[in-house]
C-alpha positions in Angstrom: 55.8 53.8 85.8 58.1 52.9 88.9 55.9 54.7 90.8 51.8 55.9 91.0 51.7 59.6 89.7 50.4 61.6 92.8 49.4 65.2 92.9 51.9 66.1 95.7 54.9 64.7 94.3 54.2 67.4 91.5 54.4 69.8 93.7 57.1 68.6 95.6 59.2 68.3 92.3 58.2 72.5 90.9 59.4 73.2 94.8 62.4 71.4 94.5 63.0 72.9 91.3 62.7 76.7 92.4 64.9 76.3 95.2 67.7 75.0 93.0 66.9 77.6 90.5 67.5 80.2 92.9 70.0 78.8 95.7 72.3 78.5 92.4 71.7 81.6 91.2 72.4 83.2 94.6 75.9 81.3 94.6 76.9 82.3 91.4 76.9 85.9 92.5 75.5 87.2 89.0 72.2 89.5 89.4 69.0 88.9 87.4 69.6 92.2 85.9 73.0 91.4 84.5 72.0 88.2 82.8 72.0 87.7 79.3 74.5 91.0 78.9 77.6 89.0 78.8 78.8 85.7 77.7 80.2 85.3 81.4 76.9 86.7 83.1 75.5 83.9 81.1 77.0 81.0 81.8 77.1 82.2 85.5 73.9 83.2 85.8 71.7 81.3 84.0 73.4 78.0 82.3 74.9 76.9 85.6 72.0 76.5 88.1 69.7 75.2 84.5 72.4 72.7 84.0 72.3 71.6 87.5 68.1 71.3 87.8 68.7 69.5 84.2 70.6 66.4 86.5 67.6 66.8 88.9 65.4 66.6 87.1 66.6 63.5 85.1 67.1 61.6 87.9 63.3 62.3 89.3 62.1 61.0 86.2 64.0 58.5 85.7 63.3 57.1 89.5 59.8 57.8 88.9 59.7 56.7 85.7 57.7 59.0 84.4 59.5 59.5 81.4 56.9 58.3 78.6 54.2 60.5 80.3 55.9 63.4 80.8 56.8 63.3 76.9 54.0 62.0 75.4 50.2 62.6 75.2 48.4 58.9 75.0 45.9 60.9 72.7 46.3 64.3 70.7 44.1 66.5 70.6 40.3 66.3 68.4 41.0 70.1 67.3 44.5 70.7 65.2 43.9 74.1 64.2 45.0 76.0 67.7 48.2 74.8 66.3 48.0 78.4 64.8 49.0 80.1 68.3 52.4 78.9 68.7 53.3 78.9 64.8 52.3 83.0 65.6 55.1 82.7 68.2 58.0 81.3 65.9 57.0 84.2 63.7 58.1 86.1 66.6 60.8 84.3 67.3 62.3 84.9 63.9 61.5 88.4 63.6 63.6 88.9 66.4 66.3 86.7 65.3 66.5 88.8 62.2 66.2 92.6 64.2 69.4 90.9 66.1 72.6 92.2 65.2 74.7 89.3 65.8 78.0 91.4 65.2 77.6 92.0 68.9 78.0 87.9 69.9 81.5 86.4 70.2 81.5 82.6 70.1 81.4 82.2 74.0 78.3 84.7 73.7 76.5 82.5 71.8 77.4 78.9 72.6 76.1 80.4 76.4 72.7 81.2 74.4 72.5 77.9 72.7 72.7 76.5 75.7 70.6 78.5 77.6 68.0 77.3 75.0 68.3 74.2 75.1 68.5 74.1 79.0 65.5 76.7 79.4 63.2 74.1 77.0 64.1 71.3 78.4 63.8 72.0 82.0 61.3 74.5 82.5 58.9 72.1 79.8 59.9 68.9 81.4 59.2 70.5 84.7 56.1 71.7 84.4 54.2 70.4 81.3 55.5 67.2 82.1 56.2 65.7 85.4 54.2 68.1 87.0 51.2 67.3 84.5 51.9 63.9 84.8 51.5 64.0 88.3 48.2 66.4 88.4 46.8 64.5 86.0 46.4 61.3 88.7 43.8 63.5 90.8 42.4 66.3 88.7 40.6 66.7 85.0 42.6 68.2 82.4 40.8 71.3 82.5 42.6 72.1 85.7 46.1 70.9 84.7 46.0 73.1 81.9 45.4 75.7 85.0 47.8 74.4 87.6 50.6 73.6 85.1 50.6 77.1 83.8 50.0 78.9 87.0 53.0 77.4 88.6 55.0 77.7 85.5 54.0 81.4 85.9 54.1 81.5 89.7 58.2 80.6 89.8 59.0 83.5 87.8 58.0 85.7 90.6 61.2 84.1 92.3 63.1 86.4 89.6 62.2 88.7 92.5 65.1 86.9 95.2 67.8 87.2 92.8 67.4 90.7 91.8 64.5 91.2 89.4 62.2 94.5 90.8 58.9 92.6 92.0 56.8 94.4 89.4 58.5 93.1 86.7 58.7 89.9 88.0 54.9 89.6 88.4 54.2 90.9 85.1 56.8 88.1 83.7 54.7 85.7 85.8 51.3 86.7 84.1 53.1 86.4 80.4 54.6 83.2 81.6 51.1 81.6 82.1 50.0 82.9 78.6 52.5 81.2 77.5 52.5 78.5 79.2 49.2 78.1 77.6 50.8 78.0 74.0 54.0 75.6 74.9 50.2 73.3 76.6 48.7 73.7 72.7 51.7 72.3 71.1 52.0 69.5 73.5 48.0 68.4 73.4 47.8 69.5 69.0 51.5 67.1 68.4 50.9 64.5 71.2 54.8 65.2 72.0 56.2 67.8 74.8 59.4 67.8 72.4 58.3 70.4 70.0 57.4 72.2 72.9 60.5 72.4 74.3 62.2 73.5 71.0 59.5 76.6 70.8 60.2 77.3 74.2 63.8 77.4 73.9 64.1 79.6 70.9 62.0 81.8 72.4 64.1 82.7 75.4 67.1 82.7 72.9 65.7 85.3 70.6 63.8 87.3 73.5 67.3 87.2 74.8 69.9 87.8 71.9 67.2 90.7 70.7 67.0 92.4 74.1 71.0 92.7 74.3 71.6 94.1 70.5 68.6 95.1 68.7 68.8 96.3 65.4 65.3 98.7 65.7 62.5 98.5 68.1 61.5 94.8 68.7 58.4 94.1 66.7 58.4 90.3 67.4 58.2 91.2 70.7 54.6 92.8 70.5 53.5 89.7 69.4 54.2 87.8 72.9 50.6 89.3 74.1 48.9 88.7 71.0 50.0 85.3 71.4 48.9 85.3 75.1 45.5 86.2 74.5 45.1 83.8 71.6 46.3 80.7 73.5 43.5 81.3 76.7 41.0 81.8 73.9 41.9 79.1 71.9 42.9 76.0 74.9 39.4 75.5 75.3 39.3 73.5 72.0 42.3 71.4 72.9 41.3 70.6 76.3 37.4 69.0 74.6 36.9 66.0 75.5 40.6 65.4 76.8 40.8 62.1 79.2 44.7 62.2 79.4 44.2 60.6 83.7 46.6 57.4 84.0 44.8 54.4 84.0 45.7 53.5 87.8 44.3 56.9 88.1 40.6 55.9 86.4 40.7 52.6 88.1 40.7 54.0 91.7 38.4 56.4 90.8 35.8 53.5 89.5 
């Protein structure tokens, strides 16, 4: 690593990410409300400013150097079976991929939700469960990264809010965001990897997204999303056991 992982560089890199999140937003003149309903609403609203916090956040890491521990656990977790959660969350996922009717998509429609997913799992995992882990991890046990990491994943939904979302909604997206946030945590600690993380994370947006513009019938993957929520806080207790994820430099100063 170019440089010592420090708690406050974490946060400095989530802040830096919001405020591109949004400013673009802002500029592309598409409401929260609207995106997702169009292939032009899309690509406005929600591919543009992820594609430009993707750059971002490519060249953070890569100054930093952080790559390796943003994407990889040195140790996986003792307890595999929590793996359970997530694989409940790609049942959702393709439940709603099959109560989408896909007649609905033209071509630009869904190349603007392929890349929302991929953009969506990338950054928002790379962000959070992985440079701002990384950089957590330097000062704090794991117990509390797993906190931090999924509060603040949680927490910049609420900016939702600034570009058009009504603030109820927004906070009720921010609670379901740190559930979550809990279950994208699982897969990272259960595979050692933040990869598979990112691909749950991305078809889940895509199929919460492709499901909420052209359902076939009401969306039963969707009432999974709590069940999931609730399983995950239950469950991250096993995969945080005995966790000692800290950087070395980090143990070192502390000894």
């Amino acid at each position: 690593m170019r440089v010592t992982p420090r708690a406050w560089i974490g946060l400095m890199i989530w802040v830096g990410y919001v405020i591109i999140i949004i400013a673009v937003t802002l500029l592309s003149g598409v409401p929260f409300p609207d995106i997702g309903t169009s292939a032009d609403s899309t690509w406005r609203g929600a591919v543009m400013d992820l594609a430009v916090a993707a750059v971002f956040l490519m060249i953070v890491a890569s100054l930093l150097g952080w790559w390796r521990p943003a994407l990889f656990e040195r140790q996986r977790s003792h307890h595999k079976w929590p793996i359970f959660v997530p694989i409940i969350m790609l049942v959702a996922v393709l439940l709603n991929f099959f109560n989408t009717d896909w007649s609905q998509f033209d071509t630009s429609f869904l190349l603007s939700l392929v890349a929302l997913g991929v953009l969506v799992g990338f950054n928002e995992e790379l962000m959070a469960r992985g440079l701002v882990l990384t950089a957590l991890r330097s000062r704090l046990g794991e117990g509390w990264v797993w906190f931090l990491t999924s509060a603040l994943f949680g927490l910049m939904h609420v900016g939702n809010a600034v570009i058009g979302a009504p603030l109820g909604s927004s906070l009720t997206q921010a609670a379901l965001a740190f559930a979550s946030g809990t279950a994208f945590y699982i897969v990272r600690r259960v595979t050692g990897s933040l990869i598979w993380a990112m691909v749950l994370h991305g078809l889940w947006d895509v199929s919460v997204f492709a499901v909420g513009h052209a359902p076939l019938a009401p969306a039963f993957g969707g009432l999974l999303g709590p069940v999931v929520g609730v399983l995950s806080l239950i469950c991250v207790y096993w995969v945080i056991k005995a966790t000692n994820e800290r950087p070395a430099t980090a143990v070192a100063a502390a000894v």
